[in-house]
C-alpha positions in Angstrom: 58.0 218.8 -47.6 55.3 215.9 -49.3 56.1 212.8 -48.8 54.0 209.3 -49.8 54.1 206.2 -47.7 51.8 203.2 -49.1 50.7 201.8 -45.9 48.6 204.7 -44.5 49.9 207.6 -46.9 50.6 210.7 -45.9 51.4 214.5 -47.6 51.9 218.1 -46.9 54.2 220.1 -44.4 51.6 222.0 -42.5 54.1 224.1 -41.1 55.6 225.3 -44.8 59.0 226.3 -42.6 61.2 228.4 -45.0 64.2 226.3 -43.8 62.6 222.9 -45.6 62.9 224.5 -49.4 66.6 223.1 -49.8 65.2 219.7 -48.5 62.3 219.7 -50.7 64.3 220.5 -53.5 66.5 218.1 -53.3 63.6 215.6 -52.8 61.8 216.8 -55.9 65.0 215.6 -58.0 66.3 212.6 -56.1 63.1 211.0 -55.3 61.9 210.6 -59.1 65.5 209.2 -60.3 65.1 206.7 -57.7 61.6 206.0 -58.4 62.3 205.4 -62.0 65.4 203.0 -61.2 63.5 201.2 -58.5 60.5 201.3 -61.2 62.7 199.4 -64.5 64.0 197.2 -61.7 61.0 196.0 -60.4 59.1 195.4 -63.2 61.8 194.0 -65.6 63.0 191.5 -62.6 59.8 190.4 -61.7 58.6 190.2 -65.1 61.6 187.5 -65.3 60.1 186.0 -62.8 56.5 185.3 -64.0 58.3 184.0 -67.0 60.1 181.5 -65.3 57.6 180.2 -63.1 54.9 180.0 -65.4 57.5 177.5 -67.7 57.7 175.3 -63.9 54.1 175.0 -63.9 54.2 174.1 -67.5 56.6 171.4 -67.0 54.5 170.2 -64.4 57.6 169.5 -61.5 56.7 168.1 -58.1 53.4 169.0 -56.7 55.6 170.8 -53.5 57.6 172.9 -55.7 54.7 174.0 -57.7 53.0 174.7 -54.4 55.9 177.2 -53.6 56.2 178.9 -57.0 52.3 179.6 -56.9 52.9 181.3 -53.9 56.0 183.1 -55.2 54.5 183.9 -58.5 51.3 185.3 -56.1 54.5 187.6 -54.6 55.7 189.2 -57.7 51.8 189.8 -58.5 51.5 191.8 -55.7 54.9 193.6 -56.2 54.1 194.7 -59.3 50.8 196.2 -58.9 52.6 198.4 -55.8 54.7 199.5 -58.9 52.0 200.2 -60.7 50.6 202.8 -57.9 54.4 204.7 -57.8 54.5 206.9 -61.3 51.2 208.6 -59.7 53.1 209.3 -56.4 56.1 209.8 -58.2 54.7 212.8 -60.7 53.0 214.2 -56.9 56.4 214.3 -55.1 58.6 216.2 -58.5 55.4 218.7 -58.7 54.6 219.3 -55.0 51.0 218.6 -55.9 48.5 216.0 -56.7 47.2 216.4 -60.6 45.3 213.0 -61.5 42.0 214.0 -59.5 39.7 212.5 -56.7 39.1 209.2 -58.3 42.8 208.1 -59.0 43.4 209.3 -55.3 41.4 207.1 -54.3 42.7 204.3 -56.3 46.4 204.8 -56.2 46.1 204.6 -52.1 43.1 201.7 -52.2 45.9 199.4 -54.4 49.0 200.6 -52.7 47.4 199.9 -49.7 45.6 196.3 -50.7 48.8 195.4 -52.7 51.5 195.7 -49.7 49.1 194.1 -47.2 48.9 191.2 -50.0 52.7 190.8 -50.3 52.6 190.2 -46.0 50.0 187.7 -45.9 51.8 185.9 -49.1 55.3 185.9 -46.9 53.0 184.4 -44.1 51.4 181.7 -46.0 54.6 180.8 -47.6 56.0 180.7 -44.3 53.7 178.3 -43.2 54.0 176.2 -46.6 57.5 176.0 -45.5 56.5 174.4 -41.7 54.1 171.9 -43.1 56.6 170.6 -45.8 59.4 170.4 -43.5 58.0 169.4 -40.1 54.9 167.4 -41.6 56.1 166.2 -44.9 53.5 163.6 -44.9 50.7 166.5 -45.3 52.4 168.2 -47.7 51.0 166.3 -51.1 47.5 167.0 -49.7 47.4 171.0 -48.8 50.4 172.1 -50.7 49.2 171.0 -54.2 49.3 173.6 -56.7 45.3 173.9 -56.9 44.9 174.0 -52.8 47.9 177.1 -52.8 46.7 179.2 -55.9 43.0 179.0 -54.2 44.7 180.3 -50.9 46.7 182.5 -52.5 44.2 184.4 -54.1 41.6 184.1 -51.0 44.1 186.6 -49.2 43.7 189.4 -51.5 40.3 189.4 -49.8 40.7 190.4 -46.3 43.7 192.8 -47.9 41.3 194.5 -50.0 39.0 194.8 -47.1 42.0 196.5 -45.2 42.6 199.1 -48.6 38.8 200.2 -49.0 38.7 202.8 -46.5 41.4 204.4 -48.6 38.6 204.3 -51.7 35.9 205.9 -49.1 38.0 208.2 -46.9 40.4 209.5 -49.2 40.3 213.2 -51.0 41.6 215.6 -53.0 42.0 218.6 -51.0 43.9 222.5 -50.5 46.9 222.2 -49.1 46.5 224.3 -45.8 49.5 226.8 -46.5 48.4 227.0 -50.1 45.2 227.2 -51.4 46.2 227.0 -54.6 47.6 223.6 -54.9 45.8 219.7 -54.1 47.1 217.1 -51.8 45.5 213.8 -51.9 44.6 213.2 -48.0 44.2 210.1 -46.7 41.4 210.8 -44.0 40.5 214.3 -42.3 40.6 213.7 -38.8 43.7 212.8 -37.0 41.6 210.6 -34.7 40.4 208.5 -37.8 44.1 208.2 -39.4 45.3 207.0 -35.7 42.4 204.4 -36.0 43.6 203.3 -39.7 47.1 203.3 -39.2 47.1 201.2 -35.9 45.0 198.5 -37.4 47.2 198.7 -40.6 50.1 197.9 -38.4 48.6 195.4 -36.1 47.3 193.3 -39.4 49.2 193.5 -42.0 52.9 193.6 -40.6 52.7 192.6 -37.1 50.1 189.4 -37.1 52.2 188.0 -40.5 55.5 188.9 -38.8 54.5 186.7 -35.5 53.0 184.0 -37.9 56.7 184.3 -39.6 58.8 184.0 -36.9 56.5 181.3 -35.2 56.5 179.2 -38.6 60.2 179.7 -39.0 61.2 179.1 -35.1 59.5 175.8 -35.4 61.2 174.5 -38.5 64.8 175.7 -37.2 64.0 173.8 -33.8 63.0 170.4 -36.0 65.9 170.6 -37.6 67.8 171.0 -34.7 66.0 167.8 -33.1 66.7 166.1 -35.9 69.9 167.0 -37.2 71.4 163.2 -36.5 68.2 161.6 -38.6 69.6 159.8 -42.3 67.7 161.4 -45.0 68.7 161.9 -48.9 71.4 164.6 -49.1 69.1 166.1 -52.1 66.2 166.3 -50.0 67.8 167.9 -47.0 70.0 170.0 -49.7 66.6 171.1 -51.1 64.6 171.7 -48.0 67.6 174.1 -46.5 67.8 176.2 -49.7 63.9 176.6 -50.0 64.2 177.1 -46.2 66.5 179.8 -46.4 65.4 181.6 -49.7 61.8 182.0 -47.7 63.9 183.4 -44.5 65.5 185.8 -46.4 62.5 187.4 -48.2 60.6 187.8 -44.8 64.1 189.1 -43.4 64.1 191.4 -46.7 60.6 192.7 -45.9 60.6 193.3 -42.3 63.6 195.6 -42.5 62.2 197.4 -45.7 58.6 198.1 -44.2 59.7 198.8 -40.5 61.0 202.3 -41.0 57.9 202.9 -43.0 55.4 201.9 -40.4 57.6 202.8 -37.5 57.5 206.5 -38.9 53.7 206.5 -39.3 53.1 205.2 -36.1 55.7 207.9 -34.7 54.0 210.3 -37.2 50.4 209.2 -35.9 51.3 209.5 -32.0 52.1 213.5 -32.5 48.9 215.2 -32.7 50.3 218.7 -33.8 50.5 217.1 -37.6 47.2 217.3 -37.8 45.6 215.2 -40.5 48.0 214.9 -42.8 50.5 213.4 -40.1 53.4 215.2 -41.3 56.1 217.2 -39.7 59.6 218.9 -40.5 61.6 216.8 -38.4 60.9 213.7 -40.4 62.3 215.0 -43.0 65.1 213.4 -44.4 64.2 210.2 -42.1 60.9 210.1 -44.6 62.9 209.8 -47.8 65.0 206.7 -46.6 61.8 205.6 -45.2 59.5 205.8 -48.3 62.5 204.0 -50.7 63.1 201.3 -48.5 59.6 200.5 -48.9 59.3 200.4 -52.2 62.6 198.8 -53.0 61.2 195.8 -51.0 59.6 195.2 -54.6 63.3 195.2 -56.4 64.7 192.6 -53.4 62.3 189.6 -54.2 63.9 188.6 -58.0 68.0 189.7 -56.6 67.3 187.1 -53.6 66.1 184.2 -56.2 69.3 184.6 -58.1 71.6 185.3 -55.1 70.0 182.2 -53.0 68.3 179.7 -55.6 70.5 177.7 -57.3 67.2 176.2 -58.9 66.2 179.7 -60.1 69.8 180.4 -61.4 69.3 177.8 -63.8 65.8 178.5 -65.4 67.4 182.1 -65.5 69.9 180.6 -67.7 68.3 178.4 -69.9 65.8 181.3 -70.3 68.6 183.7 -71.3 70.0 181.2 -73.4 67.2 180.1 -75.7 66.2 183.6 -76.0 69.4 184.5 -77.6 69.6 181.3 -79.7 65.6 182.7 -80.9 67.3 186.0 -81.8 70.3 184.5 -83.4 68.3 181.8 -85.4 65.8 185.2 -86.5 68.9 186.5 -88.3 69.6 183.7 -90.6 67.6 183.1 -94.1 65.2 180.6 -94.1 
């Protein structure tokens, strides 16, 4: 069985065992339908979602809200380049084989990787937004303003593009080692050097943001605790709980879509008899769920603004709306 995983990707069953056809089968039909669904999903819901913010910065609302939507507009950027990388892995997974060639190899795993390790230190920063405007409210107007956010916001693509380029040096098109015949984009050769990668992927981008998270988000639930009894506007504390809690639920949403991704290449990395494409048989089914719970961590982002945001549920309408009043007011005779 092949399998993809963004983070530190992985393909080939070195051991070919007879018993895995059915498996990889099955995997060769599900996986594309799901890839597809999770594919329209993603891009049409996030495309909603540039449309909408990019209207609030438009309108020009309050310099905090902007703040936020510059980060979550910096979020759906990075979801939907990750899209962009899955028909590639997609077409590999229903043909058993990699057809697009050394250079897209290389590409497909330098943005997967860059992209997902973007989307982390995103949730982080927006994590942290979160702290400063509700524990230090009186610093907020000075780091959160738009400008100061969209210059952080693209400042981390830097160190994740740093983390992605040894998948543009390392990676390959090679045999697969039960069949000559057919390619398998490789991430690196030696299982030593994809222990190497894969712990540092870990370590940065998923544990460090994850202890930034919970640290950012530990504090604000403790001040609010403090100061539960304080008098403030009801549509300021209103306001601060939902922002609070839709920025809760996205790193919640994340952290239980990557960890069986990264908790099976670590396990995958720790067993030396995969060799150096750091697969094995009894993975399997374990690396399906695995591989689309990653990737639907792209789709979860736009259903959480409509489930949570009340704000968001609004613009959604009013977008809807005058889009069907343009198509309506098309149809009638000038």
């Amino acid at each position: 069985m092949k399998m993809l995983l963004f983070n530190s990707e992985w393909v080939g069953d070195p051991l070919n065992n007879s018993s895995d056809d059915g498996a990889s089968n099955v995997e060769q039909i599900l996986v594309p339908i799901f890839d597809i669904l999770i594919l329209v999903l993603g891009v049409g819901g996030h495309t909603i979602v540039i449309v909408i913010l990019c209207k609030r910065s438009r309108m020009r609302m309050s310099r905090t809200g902007t703040g936020t939507d510059m980060l979550l507009l910096a979020l759906s950027f990075a979801d939907l380049l990750l899209l962009a990388t899955l028909p590639f892995h997609t077409t590999a997974i229903a043909m058993q084989r990699w057809p697009f060639g050394d250079f897209l190899c290389r590409l497909a795993g330098f943005l997967g990787s860059a992209s997902s390790s973007a989307s982390a230190f995103t949730l982080s920063t927006l994590a942290v937004s979160r702290y400063v405007t509700v524990v230090h409210p009186a610093k907020t107007y000075r780091f959160l303003c738009p400008r100061h956010v969209a210059i952080t916001a693209a400042l981390l693509w830097i160190p994740a593009c740093c983390l992605a380029t040894p998948q543009l040096v390392f990676r390959f098109v090679g045999p697969l080692p039960n069949d000559p015949d057919g390619l398998a984009c490789f991430a690196f050769l030696y299982h030593r050097d994809q222990l190497i990668y894969g712990l540092v992927h870990f370590l940065v981008s998923f544990l460090l943001p994850l202890v930034t998270i919970a640290i950012a988000y530990g504090n604000i639930y403790s001040f609010l605790w403090k100061t539960r009894n304080t008098v403030q506007a009801p549509q300021v504390e209103r306001y601060q709980s939902k922002v609070t809690q839709i920025s809760a639920l996205l790193v919640v949403a994340f952290t239980l879509c990557w960890l069986p991704s990264y908790g099976l290449t670590l396990a995958l990395l720790s067993d030396k008899s995969s060799g150096a494409t750091g697969s094995s048989p009894r993975y399997g089914s374990f690396s399906v769920f695995a591989r689309l719970m990653a990737i639907a961590s792209t789709v979860l982002n736009p259903i959480l603004y409509v489930l949570i945001s009340q704000r968001f549920r609004q613009d959604l309408l009013r977008l809807f709306k005058r889009e069907g009043q343009r198509a309506s007011g098309g149809q009638l005779p000038d």
